[in-house]
PAZAPA-4460 file (N, C-alpha, C; in steps of 0.05 Angstrom, whole numbers, plus 32768, in hexadecimal, padded with zeros to 4 digits):
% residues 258
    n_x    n_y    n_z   ca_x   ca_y   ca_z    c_x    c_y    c_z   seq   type   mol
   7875   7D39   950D   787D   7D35   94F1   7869   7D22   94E3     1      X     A
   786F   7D23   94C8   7850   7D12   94BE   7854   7CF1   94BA     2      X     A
   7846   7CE8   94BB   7849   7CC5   94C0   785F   7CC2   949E     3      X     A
   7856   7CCE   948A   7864   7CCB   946F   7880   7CCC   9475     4      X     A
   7885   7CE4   947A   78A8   7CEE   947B   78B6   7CD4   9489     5      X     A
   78A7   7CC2   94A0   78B2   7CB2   94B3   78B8   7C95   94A3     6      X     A
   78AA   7C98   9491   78AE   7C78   9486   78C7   7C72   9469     7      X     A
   78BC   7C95   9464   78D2   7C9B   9455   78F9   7C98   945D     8      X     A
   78F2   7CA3   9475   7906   7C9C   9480   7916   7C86   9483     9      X     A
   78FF   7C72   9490   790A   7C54   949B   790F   7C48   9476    10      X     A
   7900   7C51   945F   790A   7C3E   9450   7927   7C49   9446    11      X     A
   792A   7C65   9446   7945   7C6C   943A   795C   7C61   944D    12      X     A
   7952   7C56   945F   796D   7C4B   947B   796B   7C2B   946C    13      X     A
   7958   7C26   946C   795A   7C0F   9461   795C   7C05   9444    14      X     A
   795C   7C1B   9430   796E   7C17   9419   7992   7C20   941E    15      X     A
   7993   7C2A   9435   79AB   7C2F   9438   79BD   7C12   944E    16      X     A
   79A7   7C0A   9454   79B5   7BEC   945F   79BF   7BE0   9446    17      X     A
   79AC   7BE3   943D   79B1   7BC4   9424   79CB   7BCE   9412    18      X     A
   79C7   7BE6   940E   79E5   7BF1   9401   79FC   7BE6   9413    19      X     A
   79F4   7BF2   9427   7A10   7BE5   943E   7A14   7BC7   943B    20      X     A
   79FD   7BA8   943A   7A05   7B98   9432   7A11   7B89   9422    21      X     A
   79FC   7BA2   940B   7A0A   7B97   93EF   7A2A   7B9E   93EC    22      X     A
   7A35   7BB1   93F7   7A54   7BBB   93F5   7A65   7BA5   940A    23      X     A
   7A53   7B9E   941E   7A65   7B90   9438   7A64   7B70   941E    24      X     A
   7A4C   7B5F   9416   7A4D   7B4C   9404   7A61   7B59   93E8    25      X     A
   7A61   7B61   93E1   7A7B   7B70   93C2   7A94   7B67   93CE    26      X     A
   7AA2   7B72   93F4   7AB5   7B73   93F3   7ABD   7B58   9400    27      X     A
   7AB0   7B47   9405   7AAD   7B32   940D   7AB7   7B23   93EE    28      X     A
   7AA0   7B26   93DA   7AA6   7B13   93CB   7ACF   7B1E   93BA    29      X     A
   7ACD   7B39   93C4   7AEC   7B3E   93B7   7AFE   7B26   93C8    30      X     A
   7AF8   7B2E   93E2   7B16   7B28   93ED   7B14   7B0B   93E8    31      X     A
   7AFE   7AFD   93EA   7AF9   7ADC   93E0   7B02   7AD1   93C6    32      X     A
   7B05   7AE9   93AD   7B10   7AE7   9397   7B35   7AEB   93A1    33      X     A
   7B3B   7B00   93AB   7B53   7B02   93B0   7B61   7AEE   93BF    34      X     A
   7B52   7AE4   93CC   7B60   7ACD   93E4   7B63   7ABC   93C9    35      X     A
   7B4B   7AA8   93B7   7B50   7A96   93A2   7B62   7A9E   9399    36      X     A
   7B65   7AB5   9385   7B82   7AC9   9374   7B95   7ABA   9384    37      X     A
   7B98   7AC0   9399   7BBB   7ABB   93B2   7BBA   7AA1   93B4    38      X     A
   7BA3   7A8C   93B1   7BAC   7A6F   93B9   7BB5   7A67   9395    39      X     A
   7BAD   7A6E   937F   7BB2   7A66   936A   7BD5   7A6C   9360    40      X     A
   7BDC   7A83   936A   7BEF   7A9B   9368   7C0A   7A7D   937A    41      X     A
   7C02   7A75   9389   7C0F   7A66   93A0   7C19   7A49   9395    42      X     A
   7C00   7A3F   9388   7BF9   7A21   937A   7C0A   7A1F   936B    43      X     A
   7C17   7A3B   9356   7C1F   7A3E   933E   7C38   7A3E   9348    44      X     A
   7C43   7A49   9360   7C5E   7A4D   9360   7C68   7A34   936D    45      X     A
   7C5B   7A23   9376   7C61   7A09   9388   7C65   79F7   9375    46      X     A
   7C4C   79FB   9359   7C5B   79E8   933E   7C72   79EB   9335    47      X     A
   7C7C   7A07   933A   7C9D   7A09   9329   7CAF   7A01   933E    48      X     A
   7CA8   7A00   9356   7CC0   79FE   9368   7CC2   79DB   9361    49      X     A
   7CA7   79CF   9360   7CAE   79B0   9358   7CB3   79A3   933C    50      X     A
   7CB6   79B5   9330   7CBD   79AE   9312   7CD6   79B3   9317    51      X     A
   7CE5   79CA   9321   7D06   79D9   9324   7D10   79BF   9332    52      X     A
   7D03   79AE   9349   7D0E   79A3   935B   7D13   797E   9349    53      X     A
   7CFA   797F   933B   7CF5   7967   9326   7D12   7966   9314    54      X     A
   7D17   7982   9300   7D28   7982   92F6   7D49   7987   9300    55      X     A
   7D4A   798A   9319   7D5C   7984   9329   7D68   796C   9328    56      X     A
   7D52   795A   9335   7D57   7940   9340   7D63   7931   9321    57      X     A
   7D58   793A   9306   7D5C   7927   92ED   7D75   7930   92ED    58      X     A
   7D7F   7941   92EE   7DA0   794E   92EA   7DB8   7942   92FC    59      X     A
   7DA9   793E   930D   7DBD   7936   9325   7DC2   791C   9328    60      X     A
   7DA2   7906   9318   7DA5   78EE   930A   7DBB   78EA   92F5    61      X     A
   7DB3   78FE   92E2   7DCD   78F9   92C5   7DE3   7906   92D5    62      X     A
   7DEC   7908   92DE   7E10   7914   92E5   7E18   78F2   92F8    63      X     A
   7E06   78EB   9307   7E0B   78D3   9312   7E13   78BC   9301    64      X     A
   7DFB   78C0   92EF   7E01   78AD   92D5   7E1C   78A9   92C2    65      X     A
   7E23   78C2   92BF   7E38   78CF   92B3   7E4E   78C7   92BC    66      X     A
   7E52   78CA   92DD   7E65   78BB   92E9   7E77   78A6   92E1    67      X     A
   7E57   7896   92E4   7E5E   7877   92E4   7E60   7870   92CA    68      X     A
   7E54   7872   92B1   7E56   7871   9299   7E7A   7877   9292    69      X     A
   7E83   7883   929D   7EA4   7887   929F   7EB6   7870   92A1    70      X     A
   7EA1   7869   92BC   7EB6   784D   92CC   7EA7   7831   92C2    71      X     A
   7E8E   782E   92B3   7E89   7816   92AA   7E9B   7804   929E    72      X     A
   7E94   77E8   929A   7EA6   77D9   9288   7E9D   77E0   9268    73      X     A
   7EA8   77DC   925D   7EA8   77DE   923E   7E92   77C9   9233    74      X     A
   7E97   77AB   923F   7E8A   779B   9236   7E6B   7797   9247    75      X     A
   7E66   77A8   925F   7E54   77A7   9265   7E4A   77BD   927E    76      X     A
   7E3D   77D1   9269   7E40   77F1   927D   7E2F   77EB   9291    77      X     A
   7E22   77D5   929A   7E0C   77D9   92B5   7E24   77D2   92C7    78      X     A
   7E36   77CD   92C6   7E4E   77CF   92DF   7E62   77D4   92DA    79      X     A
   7E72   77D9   92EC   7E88   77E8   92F7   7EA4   77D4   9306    80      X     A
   7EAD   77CC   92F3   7EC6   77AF   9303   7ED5   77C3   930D    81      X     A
   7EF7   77B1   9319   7F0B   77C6   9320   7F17   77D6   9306    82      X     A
   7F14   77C9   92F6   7F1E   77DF   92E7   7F17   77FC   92E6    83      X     A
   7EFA   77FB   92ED   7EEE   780F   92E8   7EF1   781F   92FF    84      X     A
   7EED   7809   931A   7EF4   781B   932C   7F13   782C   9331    85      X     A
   7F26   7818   9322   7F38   7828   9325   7F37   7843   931B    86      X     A
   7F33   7848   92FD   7F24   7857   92F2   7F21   7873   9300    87      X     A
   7F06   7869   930D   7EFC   7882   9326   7F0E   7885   933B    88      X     A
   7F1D   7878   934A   7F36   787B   9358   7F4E   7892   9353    89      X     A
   7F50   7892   9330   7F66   78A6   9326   7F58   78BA   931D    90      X     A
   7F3E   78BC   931F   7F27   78DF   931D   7F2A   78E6   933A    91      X     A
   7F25   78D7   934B   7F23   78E2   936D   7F3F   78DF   9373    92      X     A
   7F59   78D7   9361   7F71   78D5   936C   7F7A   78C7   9389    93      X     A
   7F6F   78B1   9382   7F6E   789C   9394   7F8A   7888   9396    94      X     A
   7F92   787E   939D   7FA2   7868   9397   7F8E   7853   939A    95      X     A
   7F94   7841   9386   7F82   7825   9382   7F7B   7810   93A7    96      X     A
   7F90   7816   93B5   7F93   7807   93C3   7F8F   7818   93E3    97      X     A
   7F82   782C   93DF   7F75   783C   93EF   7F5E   7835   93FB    98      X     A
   7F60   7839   941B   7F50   7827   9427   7F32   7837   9422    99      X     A
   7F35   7850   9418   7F15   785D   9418   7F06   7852   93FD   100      X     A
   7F13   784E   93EC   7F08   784C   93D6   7EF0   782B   93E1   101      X     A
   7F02   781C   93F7   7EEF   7805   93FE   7ED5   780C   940B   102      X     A
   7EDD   7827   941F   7EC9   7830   9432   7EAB   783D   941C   103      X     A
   7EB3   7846   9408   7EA2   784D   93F7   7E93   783E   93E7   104      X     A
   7EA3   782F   93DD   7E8C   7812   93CE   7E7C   7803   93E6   105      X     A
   7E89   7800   9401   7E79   77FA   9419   7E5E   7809   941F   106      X     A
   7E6A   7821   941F   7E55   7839   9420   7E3A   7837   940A   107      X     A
   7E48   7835   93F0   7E35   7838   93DD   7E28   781A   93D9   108      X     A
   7E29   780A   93EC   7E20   77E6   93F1   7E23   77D5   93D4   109      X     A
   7E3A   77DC   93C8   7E3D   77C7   93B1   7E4C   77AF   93BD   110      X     A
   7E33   77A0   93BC   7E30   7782   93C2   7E22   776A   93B1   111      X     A
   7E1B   7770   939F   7E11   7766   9386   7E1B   7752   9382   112      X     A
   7E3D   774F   937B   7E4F   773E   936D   7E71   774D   937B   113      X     A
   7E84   7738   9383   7E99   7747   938C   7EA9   7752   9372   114      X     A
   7EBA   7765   937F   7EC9   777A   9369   7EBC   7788   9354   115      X     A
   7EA9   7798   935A   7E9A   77A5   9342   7E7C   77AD   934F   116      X     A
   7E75   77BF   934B   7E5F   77D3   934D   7E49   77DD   9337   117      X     A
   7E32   77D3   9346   7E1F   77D2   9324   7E12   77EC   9324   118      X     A
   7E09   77F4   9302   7E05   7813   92FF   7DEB   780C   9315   119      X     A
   7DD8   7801   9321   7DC8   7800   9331   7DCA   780E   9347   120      X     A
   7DD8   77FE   9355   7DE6   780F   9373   7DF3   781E   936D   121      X     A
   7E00   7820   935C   7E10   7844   9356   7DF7   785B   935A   122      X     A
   7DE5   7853   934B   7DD3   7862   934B   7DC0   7866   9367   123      X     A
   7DBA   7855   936D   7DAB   7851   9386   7DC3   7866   93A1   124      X     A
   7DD8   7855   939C   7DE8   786D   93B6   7DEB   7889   93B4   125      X     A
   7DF0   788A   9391   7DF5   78A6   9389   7DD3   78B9   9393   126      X     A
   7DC1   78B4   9393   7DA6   78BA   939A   7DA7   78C0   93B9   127      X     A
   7DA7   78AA   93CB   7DB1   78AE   93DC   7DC4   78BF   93EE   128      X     A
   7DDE   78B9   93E4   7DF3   78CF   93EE   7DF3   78E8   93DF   129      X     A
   7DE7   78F1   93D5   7DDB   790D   93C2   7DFF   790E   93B3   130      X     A
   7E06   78F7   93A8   7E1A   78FE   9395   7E12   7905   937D   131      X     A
   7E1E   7913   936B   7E10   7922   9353   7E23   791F   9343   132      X     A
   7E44   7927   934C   7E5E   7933   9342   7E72   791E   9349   133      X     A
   7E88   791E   933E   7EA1   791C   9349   7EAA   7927   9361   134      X     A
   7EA5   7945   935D   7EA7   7952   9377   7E9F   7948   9391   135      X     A
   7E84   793C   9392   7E70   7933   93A1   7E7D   791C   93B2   136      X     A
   7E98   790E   939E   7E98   78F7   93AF   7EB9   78FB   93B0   137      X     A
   7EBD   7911   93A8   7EE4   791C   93B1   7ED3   7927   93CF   138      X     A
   7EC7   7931   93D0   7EBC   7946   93EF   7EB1   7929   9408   139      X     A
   7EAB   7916   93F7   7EAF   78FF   9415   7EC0   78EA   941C   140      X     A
   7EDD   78F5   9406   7EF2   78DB   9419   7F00   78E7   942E   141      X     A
   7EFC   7900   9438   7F06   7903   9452   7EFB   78F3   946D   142      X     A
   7EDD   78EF   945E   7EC8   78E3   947A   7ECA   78CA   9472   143      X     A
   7EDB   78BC   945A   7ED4   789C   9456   7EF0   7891   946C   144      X     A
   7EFE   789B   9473   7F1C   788D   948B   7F02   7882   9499   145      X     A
   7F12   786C   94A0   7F09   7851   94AA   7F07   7856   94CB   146      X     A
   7F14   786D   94D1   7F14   7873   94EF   7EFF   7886   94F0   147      X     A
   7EE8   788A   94E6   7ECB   788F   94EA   7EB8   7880   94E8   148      X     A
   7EC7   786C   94EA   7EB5   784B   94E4   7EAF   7846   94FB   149      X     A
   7E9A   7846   9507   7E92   783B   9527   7E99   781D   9526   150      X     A
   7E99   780D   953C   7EA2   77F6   9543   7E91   77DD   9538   151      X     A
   7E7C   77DF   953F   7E63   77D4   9531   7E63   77D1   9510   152      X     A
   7E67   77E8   950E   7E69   77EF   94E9   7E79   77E4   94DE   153      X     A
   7E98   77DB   94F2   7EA9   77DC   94E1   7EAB   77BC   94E2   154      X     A
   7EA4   77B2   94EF   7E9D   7797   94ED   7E90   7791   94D2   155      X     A
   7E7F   779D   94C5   7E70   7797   94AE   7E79   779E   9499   156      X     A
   7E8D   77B1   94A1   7EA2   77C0   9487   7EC0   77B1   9485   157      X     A
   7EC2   779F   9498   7ED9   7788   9496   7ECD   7777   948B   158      X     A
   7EB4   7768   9489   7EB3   7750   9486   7EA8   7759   9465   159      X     A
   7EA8   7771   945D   7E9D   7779   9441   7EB8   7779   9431   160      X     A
   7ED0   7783   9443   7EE2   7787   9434   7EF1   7765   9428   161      X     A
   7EE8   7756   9436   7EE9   773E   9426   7ED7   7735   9417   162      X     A
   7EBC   7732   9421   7EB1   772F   9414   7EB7   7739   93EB   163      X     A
   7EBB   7750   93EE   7EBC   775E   93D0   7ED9   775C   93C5   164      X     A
   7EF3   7754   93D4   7F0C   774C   93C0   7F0D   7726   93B7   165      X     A
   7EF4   771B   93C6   7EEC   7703   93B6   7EEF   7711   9396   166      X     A
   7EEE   76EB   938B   7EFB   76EB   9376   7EE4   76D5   9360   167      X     A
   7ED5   76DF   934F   7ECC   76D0   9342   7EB5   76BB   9359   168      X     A
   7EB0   76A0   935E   7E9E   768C   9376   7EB1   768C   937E   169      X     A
   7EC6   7692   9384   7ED6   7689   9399   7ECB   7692   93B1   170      X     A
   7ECB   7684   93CD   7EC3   768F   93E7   7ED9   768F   93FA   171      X     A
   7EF4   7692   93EF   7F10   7693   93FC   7F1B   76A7   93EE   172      X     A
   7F2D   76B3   93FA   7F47   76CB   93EB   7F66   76BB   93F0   173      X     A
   7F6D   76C1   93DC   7F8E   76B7   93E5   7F98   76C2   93FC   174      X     A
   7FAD   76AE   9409   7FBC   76BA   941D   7FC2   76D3   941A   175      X     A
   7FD1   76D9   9402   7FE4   76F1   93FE   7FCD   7707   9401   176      X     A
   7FBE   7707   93F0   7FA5   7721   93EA   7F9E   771D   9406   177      X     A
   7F95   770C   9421   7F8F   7712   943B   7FA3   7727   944C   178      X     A
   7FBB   7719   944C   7FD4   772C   9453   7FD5   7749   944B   179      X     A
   7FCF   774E   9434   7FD2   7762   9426   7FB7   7771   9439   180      X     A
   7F9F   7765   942E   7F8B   7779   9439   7F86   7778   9451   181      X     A
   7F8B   7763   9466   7F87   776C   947E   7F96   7782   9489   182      X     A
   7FB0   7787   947A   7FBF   779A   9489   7FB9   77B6   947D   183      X     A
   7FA8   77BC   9461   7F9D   77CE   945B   7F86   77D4   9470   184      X     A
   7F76   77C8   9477   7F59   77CD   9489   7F5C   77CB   94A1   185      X     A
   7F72   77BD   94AC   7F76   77C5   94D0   7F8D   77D0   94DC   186      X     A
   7F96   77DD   94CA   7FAB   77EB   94D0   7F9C   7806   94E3   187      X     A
   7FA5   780D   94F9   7F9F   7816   950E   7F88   7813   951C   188      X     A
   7F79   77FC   950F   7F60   77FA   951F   7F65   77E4   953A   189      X     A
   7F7C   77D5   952D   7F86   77BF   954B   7FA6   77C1   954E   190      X     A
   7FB4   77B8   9566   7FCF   77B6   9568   7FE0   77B3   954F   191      X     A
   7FEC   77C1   9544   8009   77B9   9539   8015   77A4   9534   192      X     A
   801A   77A2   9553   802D   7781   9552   8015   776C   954C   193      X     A
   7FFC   776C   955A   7FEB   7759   954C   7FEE   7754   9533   194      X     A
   7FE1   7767   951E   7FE0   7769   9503   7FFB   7765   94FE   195      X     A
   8019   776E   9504   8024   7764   94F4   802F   7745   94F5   196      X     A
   802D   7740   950B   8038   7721   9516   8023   7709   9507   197      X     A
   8003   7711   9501   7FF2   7706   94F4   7FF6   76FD   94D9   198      X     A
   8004   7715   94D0   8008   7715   94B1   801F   770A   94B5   199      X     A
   8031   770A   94BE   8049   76F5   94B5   804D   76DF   94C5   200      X     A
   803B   76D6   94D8   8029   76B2   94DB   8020   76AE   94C0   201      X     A
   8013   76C2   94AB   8007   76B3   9499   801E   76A8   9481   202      X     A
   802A   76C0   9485   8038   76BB   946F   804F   76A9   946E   203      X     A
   8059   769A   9488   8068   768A   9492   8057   766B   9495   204      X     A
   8039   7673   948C   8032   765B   9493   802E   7650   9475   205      X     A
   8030   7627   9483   8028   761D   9465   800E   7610   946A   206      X     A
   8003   7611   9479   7FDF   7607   947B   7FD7   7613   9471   207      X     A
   7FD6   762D   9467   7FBC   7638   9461   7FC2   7644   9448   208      X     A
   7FAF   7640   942B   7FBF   7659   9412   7FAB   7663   940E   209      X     A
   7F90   765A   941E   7F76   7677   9412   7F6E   7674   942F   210      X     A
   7F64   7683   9442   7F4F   7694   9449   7F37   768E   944D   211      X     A
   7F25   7688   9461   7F0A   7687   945E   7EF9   769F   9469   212      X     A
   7EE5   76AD   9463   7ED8   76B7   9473   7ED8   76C0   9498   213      X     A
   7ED4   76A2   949B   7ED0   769D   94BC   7EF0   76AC   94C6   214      X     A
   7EFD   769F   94AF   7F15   76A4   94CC   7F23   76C6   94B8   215      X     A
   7F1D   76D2   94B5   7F1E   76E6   94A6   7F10   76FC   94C7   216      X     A
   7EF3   76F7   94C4   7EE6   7703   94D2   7EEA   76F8   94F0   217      X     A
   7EFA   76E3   94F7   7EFB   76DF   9515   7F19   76EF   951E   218      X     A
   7F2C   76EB   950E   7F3A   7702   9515   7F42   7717   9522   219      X     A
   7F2A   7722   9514   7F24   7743   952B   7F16   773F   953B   220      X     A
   7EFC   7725   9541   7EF0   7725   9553   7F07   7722   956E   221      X     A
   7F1C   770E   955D   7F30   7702   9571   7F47   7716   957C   222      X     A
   7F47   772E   9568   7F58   7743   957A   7F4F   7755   9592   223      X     A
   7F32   7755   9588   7F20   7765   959B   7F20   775C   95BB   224      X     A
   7F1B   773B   95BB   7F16   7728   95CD   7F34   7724   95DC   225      X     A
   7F44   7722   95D0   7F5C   7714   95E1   7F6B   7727   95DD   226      X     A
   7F79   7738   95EA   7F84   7754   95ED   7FA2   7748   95F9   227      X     A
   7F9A   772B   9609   7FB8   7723   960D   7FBA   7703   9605   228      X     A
   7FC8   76F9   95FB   7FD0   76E3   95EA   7FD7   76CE   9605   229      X     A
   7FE2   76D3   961C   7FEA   76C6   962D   7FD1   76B9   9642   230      X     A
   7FB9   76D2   9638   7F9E   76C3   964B   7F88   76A9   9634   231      X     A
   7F93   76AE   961C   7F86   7696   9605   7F81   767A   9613   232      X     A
   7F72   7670   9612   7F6C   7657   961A   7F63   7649   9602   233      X     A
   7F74   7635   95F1   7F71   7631   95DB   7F60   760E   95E2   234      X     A
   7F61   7600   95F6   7F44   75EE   95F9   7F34   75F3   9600   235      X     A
   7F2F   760B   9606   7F12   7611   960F   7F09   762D   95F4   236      X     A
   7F15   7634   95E6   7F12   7647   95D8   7F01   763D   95B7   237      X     A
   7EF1   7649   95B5   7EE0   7645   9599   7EE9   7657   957C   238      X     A
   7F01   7657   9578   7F13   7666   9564   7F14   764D   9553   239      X     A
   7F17   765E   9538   7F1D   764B   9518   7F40   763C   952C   240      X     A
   7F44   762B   951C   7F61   7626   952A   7F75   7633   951E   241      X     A
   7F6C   7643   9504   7F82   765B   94F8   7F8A   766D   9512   242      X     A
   7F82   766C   9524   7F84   7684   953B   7F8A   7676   954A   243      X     A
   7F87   765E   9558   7F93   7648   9565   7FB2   7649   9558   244      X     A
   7FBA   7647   9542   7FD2   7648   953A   7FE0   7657   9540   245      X     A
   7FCF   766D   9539   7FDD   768D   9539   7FE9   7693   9553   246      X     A
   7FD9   7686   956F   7FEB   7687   9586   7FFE   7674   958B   247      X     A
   7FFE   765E   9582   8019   7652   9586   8029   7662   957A   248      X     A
   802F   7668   9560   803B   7677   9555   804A   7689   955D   249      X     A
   8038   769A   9576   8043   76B2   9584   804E   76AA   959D   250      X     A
   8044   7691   95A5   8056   7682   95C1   806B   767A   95B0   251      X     A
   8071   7668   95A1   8091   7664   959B   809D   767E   9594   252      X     A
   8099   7692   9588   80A1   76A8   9586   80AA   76B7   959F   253      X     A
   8098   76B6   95AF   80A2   76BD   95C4   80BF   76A9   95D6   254      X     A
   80B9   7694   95D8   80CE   7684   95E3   80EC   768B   95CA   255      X     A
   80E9   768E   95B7   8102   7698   95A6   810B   76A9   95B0   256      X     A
   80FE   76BD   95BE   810C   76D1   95BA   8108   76D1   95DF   257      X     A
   810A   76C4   95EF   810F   76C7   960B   8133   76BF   9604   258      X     A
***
């Protein structure tokens, strides 16, 4: 064959490469366009899911707000006194003197100032406990009973529950309001006859008309610890002497009634 026809050849193979590259580069640069298309397509829908989720979160702010704006005081809406709490008490159909309604202001750590809850921590718990509604916080007084309170916890949720029926600087509670609430908060958490023999030592007694802290919170340490009254060793024992009392109390009681 003639040397011509042969070269002819090799170039039409080799205008037919370059076609083949130029189509293999075309579909290259498509799918490189299409892949960008799908990451932009992606970017765009990840903005609405965080705008939807943005305007979520502001809604679920104002209904919280809303709440509490209910239960504020009149003369000063950044908090929430008893009145107010009572307030929210007869929306969740509470009785005022219901031990959950304590477990919840515990919960929601209003510690600020006793008896009253600032729109702050309202807010801050409501964030937290994803409360939004009324509903939100009718759906957790089944889990606020005090008998889901671990032992540890509840140590800190006794010494709160005084802490917050303080009164104004005072750093004592009256006898009576002790009586009253200890037997609201340890009712089934210790003996019976303890708790009730305690509360009417107090109320039979004339040493004492307020309450301190210490012996508030030694109490329960002291029911935990001495399970029998007859092994107390009251000179060697490091108890307030309100509890020192409290077993004489229950030794002459006992000799009465031998």
């Amino acid at each position: 064959m003639p040397r011509g026809g042969t070269r002819k050849r090799k170039a039409k193979t080799s205008a037919e490469n370059n076609n083949s590259s130029s189509s293999s580069t075309s579909t290259k640069k498509t799918k490189t366009s299409s892949s960008s298309s799908s990451t932009i397509m992606f970017g765009s829908s990840s903005s609405k899911k965080s705008k939807a989720k943005s305007k979520s979160a502001i809604t679920t702010t104002n209904q919280a707000a809303s709440i509490f704006d209910r239960i504020a005081d009149p003369d000063d809406p950044a908090i929430a006194t008893m009145e107010g709490i009572s307030t929210l008490c007869e929306d969740l159909e509470l009785d005022i003197e219901d031990i959950r309604i304590l477990v919840l202001l515990w919960k929601m750590k209003a510690v600020e100032k006793p008896a009253q809850i600032s729109k702050e921590e309202w807010m801050t718990a409501c964030h937290r406990m994803n409360i939004a509604q009324l509903q939100d916080l009718q759906s957790l007084l089944p889990s606020l009973d005090t008998g889901f309170i671990e032992d540890d916890d509840f140590k800190d949720f006794y010494k709160y529950c005084f802490q917050f029926n303080r009164q104004g600087t005072h750093r004592t509670l009256d006898k009576d309001l002790v009586v009253a609430l200890v037997q609201l908060v340890l009712k089934g958490r210790i003996p019976q006859d303890r708790l009730d023999t305690f509360c009417t030592f107090l109320e039979k007694s004339d040493s004492y008309s307020r309450i301190t802290l210490d012996q508030w919170t030694s109490f329960l340490d002291f029911c935990h610890d001495v399970e029998d009254l007859s092994q107390y060793d009251q000179d060697s024992s490091a108890w307030p002497v309100l509890i020192d009392e409290y077993v004489e109390y229950m030794e002459q009681q006992d000799k009465m009634d031998m």
